[in-house]
C-alpha positions as semicolon CSV with decimal commas, in nm:
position;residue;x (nm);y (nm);z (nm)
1;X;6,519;22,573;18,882
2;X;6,735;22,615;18,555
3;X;6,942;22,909;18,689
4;X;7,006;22,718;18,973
5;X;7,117;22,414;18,804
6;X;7,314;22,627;18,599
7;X;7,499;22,852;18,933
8;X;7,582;22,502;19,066
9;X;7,771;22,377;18,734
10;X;7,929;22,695;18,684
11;X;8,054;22,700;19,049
12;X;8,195;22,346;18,989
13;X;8,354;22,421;18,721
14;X;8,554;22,733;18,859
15;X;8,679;22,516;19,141
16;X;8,778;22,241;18,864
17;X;8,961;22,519;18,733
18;X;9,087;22,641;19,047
19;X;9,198;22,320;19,167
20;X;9,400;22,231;18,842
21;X;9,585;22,562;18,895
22;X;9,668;22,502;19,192
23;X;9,778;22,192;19,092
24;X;9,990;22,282;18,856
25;X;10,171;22,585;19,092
26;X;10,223;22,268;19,425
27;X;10,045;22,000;19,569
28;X;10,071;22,234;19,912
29;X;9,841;22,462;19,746
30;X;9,634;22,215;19,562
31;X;9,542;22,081;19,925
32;X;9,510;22,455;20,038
33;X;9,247;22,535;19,769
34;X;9,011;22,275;19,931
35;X;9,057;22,478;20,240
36;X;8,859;22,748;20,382
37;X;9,037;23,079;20,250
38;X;9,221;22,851;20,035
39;X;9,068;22,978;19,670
40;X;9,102;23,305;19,817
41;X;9,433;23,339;19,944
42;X;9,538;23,092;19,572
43;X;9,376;23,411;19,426
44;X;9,569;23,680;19,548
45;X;9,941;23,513;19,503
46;X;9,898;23,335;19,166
47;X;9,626;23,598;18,971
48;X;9,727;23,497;18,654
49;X;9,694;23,149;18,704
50;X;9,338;23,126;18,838
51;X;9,245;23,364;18,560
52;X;9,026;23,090;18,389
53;X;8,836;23,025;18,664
54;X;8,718;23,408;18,702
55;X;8,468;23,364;18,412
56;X;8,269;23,093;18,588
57;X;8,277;23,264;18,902
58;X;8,124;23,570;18,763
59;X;7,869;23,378;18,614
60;X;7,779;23,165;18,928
61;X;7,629;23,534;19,069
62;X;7,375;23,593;18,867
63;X;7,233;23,290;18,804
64;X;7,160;23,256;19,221
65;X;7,067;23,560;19,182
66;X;6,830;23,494;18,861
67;X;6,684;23,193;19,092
68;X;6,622;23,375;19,408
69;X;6,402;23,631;19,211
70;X;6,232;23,412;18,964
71;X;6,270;23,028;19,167
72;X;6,013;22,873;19,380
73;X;5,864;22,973;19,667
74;X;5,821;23,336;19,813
75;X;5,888;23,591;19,518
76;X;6,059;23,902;19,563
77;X;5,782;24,037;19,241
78;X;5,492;23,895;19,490
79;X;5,624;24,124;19,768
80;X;5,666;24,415;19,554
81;X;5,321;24,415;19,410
82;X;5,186;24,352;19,737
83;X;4,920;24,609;19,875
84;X;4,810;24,673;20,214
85;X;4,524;24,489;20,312
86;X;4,298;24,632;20,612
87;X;4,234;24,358;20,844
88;X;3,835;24,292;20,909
89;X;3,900;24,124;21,266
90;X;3,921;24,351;21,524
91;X;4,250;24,477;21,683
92;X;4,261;24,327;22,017
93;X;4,406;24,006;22,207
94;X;4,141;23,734;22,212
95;X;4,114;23,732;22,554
96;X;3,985;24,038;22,576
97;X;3,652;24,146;22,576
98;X;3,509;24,367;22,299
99;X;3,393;24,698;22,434
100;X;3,054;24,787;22,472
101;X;2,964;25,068;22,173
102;X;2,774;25,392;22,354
103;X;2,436;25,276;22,243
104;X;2,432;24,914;22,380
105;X;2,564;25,083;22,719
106;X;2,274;25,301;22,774
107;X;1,964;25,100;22,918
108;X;1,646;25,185;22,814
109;X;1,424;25,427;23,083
110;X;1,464;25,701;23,279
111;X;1,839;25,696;23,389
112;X;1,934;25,790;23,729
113;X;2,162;26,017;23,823
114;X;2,351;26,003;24,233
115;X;2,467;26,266;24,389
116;X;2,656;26,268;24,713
117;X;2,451;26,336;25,046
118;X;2,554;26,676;25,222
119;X;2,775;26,464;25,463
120;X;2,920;26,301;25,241
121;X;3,030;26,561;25,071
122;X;3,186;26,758;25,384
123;X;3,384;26,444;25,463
124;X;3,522;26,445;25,130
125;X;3,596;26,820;25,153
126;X;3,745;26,742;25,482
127;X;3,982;26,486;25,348
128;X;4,098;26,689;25,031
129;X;4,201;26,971;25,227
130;X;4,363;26,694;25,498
131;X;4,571;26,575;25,167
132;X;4,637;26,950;25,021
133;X;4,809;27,062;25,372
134;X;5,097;26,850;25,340
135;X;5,135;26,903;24,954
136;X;5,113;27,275;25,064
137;X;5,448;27,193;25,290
138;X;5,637;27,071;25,040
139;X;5,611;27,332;24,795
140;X;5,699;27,590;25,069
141;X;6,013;27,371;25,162
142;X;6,042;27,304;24,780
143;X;6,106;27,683;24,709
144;X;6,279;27,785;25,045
145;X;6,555;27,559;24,899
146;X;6,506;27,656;24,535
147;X;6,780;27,856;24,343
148;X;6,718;28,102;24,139
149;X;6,909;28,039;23,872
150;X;6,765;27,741;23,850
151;X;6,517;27,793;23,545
152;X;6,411;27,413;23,532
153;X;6,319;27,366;23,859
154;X;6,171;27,735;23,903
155;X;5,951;27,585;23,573
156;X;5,842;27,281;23,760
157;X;5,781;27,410;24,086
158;X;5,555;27,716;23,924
159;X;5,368;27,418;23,749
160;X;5,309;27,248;24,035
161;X;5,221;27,504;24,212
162;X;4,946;27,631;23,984
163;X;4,809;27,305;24,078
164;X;4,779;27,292;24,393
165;X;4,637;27,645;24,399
166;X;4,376;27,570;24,144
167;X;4,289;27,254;24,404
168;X;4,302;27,498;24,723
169;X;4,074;27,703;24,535
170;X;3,872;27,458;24,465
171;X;3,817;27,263;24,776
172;X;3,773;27,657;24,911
173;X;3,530;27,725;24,702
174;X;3,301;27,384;24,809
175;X;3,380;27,460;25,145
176;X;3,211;27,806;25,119
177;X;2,887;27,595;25,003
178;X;2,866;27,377;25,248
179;X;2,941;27,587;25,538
180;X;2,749;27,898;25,471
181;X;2,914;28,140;25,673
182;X;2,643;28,194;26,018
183;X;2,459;28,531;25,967
């Protein structure tokens, strides 16, 4: 609290000083010194004049400065020192729900597993090769209009196209288990 008891006085006494040279150059300026800019622009056309002043200024600086670092409240040496501390509550919103750790989630007994009736699983084989058809269209259109200087899209469409081969493949290869071929 010193140093900033100390930044105030020496700030009022520059702009004593200030003032009084002003004074002593025209009342204009002595009004203009209590101005914003004033001391400034006082500064800059009469240096030699608010040379006694300087001294106080100067000093004004570091004694904020000397409070901020060593006055009350928040310290600048308390947020140096400071560690990281790890946090013990958990990392999530609180409206959340915590989520269930792998050995609360398995029940005790026999666990059962389902598996998809034949039918079932030629409907579903139906339907992915009703949605791989159209996805099959595209990619032909895609590359009937594809440049070939076009390295991007030559990139993208032979990515995409691994994909849907790898899916026609599979959905062949399920088909081929369900429908047995007749003997």
């Amino acid at each position: 609290m010193a140093f900033l008891i100390i930044g105030v006085v020496c700030a009022l006494i520059s702009r004593v000083l200030l003032f009084t040279a002003a004074l002593n150059v025209s009342g204009a300026w002595a009004v203009g010194v209590l101005l914003p800019f004033g001391p400034i622009l006082f500064r800059l056309n009469y240096p030699e004049d608010a040379y006694r002043s300087r001294m106080f200024r100067i000093a004004t600086l570091p004694c904020f400065f000397l409070y901020i670092i060593l006055g009350p409240g928040p310290s600048f040496r308390q947020h140096l020192l400071k560690t990281t501390q790890i946090s013990v509550q958990p990392v999530s919103y609180g409206m959340e729900k915590p989520k269930a750790s792998p050995k609360r989630a398995a029940a005790p007994g026999p666990s059962v597993e389902l598996t998809p009736s034949t039918e079932e699983r030629r409907i579903s084989n139906t339907r992915e090769f009703e949605r791989l058809r159209p996805w099959g269209e595209a990619l032909r259109l895609k590359k009937r209009d594809l440049l070939h200087s076009d390295t991007a899209g030559n990139a993208t469409y032979a990515a995409e196209f691994a994909q849907y081969t790898l899916a026609l493949e599979t959905a062949k290869a399920e088909r081929s288990v369900l429908w047995p071929p007749a003997k």
